[in-house]
C-alpha positions as CSV (number, residue, x, y, z in Angstrom):
1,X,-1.1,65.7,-99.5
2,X,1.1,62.8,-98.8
3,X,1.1,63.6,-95.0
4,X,-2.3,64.0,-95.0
5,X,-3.2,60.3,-96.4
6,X,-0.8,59.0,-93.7
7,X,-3.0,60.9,-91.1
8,X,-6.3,59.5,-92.5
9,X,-4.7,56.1,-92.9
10,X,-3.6,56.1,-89.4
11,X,-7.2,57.1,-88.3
12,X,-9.2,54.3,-90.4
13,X,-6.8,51.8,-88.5
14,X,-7.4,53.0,-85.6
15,X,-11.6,52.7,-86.0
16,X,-11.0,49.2,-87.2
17,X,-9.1,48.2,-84.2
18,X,-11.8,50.0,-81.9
19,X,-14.6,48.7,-83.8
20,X,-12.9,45.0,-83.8
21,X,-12.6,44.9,-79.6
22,X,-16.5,45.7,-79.4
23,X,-19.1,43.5,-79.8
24,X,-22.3,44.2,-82.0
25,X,-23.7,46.6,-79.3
26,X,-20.5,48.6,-78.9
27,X,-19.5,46.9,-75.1
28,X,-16.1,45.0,-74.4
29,X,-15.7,41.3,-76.1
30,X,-17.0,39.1,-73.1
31,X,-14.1,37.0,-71.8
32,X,-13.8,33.2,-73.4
33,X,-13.7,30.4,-70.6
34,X,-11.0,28.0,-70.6
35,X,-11.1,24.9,-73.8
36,X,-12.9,21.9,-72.3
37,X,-10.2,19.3,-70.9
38,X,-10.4,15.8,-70.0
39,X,-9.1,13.7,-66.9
40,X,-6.2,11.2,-67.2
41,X,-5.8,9.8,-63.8
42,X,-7.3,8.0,-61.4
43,X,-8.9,6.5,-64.3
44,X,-12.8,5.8,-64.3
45,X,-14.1,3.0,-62.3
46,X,-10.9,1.9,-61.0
47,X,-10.4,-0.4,-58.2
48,X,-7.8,-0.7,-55.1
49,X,-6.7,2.8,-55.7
50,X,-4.6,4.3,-52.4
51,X,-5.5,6.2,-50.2
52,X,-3.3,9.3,-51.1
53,X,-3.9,8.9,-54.4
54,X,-2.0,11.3,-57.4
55,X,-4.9,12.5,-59.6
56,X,-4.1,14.1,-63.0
57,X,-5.7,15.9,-66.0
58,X,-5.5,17.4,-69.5
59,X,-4.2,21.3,-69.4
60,X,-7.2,23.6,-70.1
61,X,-6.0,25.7,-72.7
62,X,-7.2,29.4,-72.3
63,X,-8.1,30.9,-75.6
64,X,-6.8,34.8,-74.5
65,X,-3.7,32.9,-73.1
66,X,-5.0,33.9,-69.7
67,X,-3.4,31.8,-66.5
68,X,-5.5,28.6,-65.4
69,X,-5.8,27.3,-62.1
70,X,-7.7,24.5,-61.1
71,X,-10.3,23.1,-58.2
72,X,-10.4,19.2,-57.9
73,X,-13.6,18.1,-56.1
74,X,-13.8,14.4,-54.7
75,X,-16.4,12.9,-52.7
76,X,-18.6,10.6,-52.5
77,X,-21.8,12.4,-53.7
78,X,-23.0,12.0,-57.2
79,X,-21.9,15.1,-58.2
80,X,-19.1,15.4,-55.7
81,X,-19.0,19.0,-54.2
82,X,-16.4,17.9,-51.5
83,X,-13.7,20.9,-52.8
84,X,-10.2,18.6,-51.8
85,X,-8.0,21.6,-53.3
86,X,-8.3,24.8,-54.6
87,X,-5.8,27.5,-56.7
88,X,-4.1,24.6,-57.9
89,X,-1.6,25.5,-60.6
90,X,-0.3,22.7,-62.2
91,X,-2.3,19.4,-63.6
92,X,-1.7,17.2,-60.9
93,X,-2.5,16.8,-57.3
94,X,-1.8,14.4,-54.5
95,X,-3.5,14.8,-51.1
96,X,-1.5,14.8,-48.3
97,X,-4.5,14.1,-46.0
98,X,-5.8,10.4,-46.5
99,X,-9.0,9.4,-48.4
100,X,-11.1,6.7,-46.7
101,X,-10.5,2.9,-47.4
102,X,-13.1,0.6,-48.6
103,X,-15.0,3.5,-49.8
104,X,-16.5,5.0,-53.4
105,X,-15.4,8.0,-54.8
106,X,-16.3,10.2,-57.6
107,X,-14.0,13.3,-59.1
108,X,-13.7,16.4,-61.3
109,X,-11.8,19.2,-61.8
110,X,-13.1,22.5,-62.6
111,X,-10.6,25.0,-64.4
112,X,-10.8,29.0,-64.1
113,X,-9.1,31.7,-65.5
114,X,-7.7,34.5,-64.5
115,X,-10.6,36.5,-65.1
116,X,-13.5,33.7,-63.6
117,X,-14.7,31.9,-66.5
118,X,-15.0,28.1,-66.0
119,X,-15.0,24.7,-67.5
120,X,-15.7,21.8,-65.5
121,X,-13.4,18.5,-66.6
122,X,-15.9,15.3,-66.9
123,X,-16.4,13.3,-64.0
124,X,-14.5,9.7,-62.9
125,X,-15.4,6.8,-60.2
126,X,-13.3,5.0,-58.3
127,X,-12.8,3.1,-55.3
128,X,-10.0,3.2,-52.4
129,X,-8.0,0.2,-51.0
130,X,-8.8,-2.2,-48.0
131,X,-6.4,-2.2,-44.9
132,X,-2.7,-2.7,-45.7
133,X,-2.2,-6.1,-43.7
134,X,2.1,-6.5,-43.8
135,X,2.6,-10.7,-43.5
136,X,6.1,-9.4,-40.7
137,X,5.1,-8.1,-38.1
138,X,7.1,-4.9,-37.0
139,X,8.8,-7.0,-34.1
140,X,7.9,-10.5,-33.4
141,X,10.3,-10.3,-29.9
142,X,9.5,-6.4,-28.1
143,X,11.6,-5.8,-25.0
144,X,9.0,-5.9,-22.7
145,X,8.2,-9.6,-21.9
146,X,5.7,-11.9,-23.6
147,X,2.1,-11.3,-22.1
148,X,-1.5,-10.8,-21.8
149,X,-4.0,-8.6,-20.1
150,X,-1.8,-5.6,-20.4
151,X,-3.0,-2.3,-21.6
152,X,-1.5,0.3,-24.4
153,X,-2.3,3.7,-25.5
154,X,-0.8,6.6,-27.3
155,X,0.6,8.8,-25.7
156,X,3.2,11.8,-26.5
157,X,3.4,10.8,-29.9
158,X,4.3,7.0,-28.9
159,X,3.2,3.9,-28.6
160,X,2.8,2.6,-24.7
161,X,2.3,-0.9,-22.9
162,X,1.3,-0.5,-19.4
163,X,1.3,-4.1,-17.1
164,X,-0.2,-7.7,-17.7
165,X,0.1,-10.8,-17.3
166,X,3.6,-12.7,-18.2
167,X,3.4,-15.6,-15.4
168,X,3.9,-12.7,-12.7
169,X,1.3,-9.7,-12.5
170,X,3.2,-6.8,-14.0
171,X,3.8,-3.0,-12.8
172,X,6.2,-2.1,-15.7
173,X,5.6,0.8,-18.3
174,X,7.2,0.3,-21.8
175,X,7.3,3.6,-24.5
176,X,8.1,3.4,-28.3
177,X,8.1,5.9,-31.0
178,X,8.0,3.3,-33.9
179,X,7.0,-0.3,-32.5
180,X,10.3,-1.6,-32.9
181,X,12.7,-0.6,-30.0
182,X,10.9,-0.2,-26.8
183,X,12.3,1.6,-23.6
184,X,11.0,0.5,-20.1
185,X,10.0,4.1,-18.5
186,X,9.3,2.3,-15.4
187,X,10.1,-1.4,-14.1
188,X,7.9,-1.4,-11.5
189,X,5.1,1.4,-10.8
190,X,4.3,2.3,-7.5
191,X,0.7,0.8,-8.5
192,X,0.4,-3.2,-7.4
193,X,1.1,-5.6,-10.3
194,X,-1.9,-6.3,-12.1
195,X,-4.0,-7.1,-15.4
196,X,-7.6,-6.6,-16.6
197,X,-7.4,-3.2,-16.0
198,X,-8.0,-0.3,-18.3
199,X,-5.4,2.9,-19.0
200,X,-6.7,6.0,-20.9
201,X,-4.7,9.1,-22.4
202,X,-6.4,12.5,-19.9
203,X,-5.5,15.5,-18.9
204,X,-2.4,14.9,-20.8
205,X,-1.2,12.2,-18.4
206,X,-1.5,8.6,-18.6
207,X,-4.0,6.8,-16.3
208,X,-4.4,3.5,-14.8
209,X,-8.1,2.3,-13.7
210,X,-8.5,-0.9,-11.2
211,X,-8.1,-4.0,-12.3
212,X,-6.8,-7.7,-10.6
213,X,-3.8,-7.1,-8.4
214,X,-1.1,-9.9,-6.8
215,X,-3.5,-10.0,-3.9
216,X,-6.0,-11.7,-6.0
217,X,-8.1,-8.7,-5.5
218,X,-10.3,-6.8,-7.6
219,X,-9.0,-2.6,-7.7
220,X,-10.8,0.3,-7.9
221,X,-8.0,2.8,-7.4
222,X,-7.2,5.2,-10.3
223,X,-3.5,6.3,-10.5
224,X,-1.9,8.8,-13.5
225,X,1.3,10.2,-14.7
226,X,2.9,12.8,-16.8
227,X,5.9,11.1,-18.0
228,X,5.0,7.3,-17.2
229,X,8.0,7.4,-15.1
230,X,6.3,9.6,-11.6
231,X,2.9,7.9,-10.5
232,X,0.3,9.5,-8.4
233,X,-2.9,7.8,-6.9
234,X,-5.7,10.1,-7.8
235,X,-7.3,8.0,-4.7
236,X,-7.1,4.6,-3.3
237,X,-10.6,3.8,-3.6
238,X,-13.3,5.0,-5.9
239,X,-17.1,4.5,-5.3
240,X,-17.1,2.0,-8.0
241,X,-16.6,-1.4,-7.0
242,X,-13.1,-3.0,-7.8
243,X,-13.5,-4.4,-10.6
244,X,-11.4,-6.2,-13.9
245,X,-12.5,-6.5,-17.4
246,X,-14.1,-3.1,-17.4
247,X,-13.3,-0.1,-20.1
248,X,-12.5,2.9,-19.8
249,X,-12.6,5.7,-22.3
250,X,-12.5,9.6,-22.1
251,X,-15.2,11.4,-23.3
252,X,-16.8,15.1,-22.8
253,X,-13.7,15.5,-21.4
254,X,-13.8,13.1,-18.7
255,X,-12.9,9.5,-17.1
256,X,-15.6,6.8,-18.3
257,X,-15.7,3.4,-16.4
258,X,-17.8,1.0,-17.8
259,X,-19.0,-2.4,-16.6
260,X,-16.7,-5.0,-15.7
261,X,-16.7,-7.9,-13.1
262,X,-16.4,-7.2,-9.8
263,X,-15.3,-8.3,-6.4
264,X,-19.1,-9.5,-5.4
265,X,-18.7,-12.1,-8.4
266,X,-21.2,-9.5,-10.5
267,X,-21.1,-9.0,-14.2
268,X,-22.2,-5.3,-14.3
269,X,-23.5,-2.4,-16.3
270,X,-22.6,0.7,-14.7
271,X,-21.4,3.5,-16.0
272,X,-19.1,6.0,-14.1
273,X,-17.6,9.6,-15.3
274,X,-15.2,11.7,-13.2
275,X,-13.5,14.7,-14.0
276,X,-10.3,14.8,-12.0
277,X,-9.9,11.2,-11.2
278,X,-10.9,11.3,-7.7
279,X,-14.0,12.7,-7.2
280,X,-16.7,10.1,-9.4
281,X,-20.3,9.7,-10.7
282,X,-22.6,7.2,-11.2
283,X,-24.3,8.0,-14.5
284,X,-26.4,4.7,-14.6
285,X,-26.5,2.1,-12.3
286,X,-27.9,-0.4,-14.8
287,X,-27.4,0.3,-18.6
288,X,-29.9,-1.6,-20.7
289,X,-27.2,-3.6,-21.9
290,X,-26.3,-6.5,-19.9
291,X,-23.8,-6.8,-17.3
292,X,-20.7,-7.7,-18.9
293,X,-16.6,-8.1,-18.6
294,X,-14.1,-8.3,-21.2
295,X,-16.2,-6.0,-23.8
296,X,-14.7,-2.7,-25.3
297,X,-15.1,0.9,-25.3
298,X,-14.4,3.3,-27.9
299,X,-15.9,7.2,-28.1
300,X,-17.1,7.7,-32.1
301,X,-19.0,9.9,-33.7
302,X,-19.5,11.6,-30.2
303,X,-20.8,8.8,-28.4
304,X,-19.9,6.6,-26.1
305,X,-19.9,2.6,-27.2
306,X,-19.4,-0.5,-25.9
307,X,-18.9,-3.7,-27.9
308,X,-19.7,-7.6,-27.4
309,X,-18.1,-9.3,-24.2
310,X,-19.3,-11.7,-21.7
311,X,-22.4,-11.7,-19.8
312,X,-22.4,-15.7,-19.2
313,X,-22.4,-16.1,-22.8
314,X,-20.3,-14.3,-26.0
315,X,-21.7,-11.8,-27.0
316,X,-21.7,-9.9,-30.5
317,X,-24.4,-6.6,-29.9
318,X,-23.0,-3.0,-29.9
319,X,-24.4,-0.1,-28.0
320,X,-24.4,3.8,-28.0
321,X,-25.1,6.4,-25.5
322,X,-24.6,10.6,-26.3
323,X,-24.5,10.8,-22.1
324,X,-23.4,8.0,-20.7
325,X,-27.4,7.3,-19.5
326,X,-29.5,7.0,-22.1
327,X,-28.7,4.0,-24.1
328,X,-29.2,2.6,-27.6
329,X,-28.7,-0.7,-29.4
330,X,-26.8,0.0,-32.7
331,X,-27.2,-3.9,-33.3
332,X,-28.2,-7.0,-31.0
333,X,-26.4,-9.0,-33.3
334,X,-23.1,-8.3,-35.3
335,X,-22.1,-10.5,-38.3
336,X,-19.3,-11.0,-36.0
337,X,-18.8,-14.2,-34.0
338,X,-20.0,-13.2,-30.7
339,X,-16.9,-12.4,-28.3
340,X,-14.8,-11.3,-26.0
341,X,-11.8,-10.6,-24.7
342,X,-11.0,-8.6,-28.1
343,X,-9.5,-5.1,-28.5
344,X,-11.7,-2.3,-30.6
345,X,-10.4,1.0,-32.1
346,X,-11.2,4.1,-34.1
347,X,-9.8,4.2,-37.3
348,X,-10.5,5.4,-41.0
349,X,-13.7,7.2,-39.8
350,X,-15.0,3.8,-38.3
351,X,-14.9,1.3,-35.8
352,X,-13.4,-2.0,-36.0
353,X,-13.1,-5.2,-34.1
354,X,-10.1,-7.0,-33.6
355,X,-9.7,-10.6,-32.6
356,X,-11.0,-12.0,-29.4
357,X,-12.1,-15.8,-28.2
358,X,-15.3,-17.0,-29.4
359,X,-14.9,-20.5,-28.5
360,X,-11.4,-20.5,-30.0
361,X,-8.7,-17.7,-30.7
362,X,-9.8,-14.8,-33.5
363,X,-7.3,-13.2,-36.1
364,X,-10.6,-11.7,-37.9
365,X,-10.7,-8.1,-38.6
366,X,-14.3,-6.0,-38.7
367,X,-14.7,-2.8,-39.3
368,X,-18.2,-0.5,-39.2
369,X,-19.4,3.3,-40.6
370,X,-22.4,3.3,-38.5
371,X,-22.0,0.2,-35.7
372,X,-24.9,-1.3,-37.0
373,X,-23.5,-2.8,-40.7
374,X,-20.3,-4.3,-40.1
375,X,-18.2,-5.8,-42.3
376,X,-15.4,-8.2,-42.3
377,X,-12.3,-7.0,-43.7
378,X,-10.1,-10.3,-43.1
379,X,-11.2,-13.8,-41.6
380,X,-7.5,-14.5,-41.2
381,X,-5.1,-11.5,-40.2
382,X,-1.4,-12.3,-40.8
383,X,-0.7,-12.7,-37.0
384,X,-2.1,-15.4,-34.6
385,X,-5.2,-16.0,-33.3
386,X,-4.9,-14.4,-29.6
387,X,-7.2,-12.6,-27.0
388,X,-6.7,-10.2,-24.2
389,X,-4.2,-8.2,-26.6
390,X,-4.3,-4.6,-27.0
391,X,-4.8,-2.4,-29.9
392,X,-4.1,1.5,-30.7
393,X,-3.7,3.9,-33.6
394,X,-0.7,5.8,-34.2
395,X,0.8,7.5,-37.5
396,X,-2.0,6.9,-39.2
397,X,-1.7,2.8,-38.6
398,X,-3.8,0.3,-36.3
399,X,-1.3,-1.4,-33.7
400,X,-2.4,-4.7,-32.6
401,X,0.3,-5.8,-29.7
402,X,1.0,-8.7,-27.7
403,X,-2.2,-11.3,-26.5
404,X,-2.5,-15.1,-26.0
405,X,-2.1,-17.5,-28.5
406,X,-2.2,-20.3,-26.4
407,X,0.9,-18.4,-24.6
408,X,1.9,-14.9,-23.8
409,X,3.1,-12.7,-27.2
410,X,5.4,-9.8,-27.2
411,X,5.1,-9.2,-30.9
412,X,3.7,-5.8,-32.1
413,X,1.8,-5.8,-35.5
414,X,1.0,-2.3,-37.8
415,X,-1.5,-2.5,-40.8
416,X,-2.6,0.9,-42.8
């Protein structure tokens, strides 16, 4: 009798555990999603917040002790559906890729379990930090000589300065990996001595486009080089007319001259593409922008663009072609001081105007989303006001080097 009570008692427990992990209709107790949670950091409608920023939030506490992970979502939409990371298993996150300055965000994090059930955090605002603009500059005395009219690019991972103007017309290429210590690659190019001309990154080689030679002669030969040490004319004398104060620019993977003034004493507003270097096409002999010297060329949002100069008068428009043919006015009239002799770069998802002469020497900074609203992020950048400088980006920084002050610079300048 005794072992028989033990066996119905060991039964009854049994239903009652059975019964207890069904629900009213006899299925399986549906799965609990993770306690609601709240969002520490970056706090709500904050203001100057970097770029990498290190977001944080409350643990979502799972009610069957089942793991959590977590999504964070940032963007810019109301509801921001931008996914930043996923599978995320602790409460904070810092991005290693950069957010956009000067912009608005909105965030939230939505937590999961182990078996799908979720609970989304609430949702914060806040907005990122302007450009970083360090009073030192990197170097205020580079190796290469003080000067003007030279060009730079990037180019194997480093910063390079290629000719100019120093008193003498220069043939010299200069290399850095961090701004600072510069090593001459070359002292003198087999290319004439020269300034106004443009250089461009192709091909994974480093070009050299026309320009104002010793000779007082306007170029229209196109050398390039692997290791900016061994130079090679591509040819001696392209179809274009030797010109200076043209830009150059790769896009659709090829060469892109643009404008400039030439040897006939004409402000033009050709457009030229070539594929090799040597063999080139006209793809408008008269752009409906006016013929113009000392503008600049950057490719954005995959288009070509060309920005302000000198047709006889500064100007401050900005243009756009998708073919090098056809093309568009993004403004006739920039909030910007109409200009030339300024540098222009792609950076932070925009495009941005550096310095220049307007009547006197610019250290204003302008930067654009769409090339039709611009915006200036400083009247009065911590170096001088100069012109015929050169600009680049590298590591994630905007390089503004050398230029006239009212004399030839060899300082090298790097905001974020």
């Amino acid at each position: 009798m005794k072992n028989l009570f033990k066996y119905i008692t060991v039964i009854l427990i049994t239903i009652t555990i059975f019964n207890c992990s069904k629900n009213d209709d006899g299925g399986a107790a549906p799965n609990q999603a993770p306690e609601a949670f709240a969002l520490i950091a970056v706090t709500n409608n904050a203001t100057g917040v970097d770029v990498k920023p290190n977001f944080s939030w409350q643990e979502a506490v799972d009610p069957e002790n089942d793991a959590v992970s977590y999504s964070l979502y940032v963007g810019n939409e109301a509801d921001p559906t931008t996914l930043l990371a996923e599978n995320i298993s602790s409460t904070n996150y810092q991005p290693t890729e950069r957010l956009l300055m000067y912009a608005n965000y909105n965030w939230k994090v939505v937590a999961k379990d182990s078996k799908g059930a979720t609970t989304t955090s609430n949702m914060f605002s806040f907005a990122t930090r302007g450009l970083n603009m360090p009073t030192q500059a990197v170097t205020t005395n580079a190796a290469f000589s003080a000067r003007l009219s030279h060009t730079s690019v990037v180019f194997d991972n480093k910063l390079w300065l290629i000719g100019g103007n120093d008193g003498s017309l220069k043939n010299d290429v200069w290399y850095s990996a961090n701004g600072i210590s510069w090593t001459a690659a070359t002292a003198s190019a087999p290319f004439s001595g020269r300034f106004r001309h443009s250089s461009v990154v192709f091909d994974n080689k480093l070009w050299v486009i026309g320009g104002f030679d010793a000779d007082l002669a306007q170029k229209n030969d196109v050398w390039y080089s692997a290791d900016g040490i061994t130079w090679t004319e591509a040819t001696a004398n392209a179809p274009f007319s030797g010109r200076e104060g043209h830009s150059s620019v790769v896009f659709d993977n090829k060469l892109w001259v643009i404008g400039g003034f030439d040897f006939d004493g004409a402000q033009k507003n050709d457009v030229w593409y070539s594929a090799d270097g040597i063999t080139w096409t006209e793809a408008t002999a008269s752009a409906p922008f006016s013929g113009r010297d000392y503008h600049s060329s950057v490719v954005f949002d995959n288009k070509l663009w060309v920005i302000a100069g000198y047709d006889g008068s500064r100007k401050n428009d900005v243009w756009y072609s998708a073919d090098g043919i056809s093309w568009t006015a993004a403004t006739a009239n920039a909030p910007f001081s109409g200009r030339y002799l300024h540098s222009s770069v792609v950076f932070d998802n925009k495009l941005w105007v550096i310095a220049g002469y307007d009547g006197a020497r610019k250290n204003d900074v302008w930067y654009s989303a769409d090339g039709t609203i611009w915006t200036e992020a400083t009247a009065s950048a911590p170096f001088s006001g100069r012109y015929l400088h050169s600009s680049v980006v590298l590591d994630n920084k905007l390089w503004v080097i050398a230029g006239n002050d009212g004399s030839g610079k060899n300082d090298v300048w790097a905001f974020d």
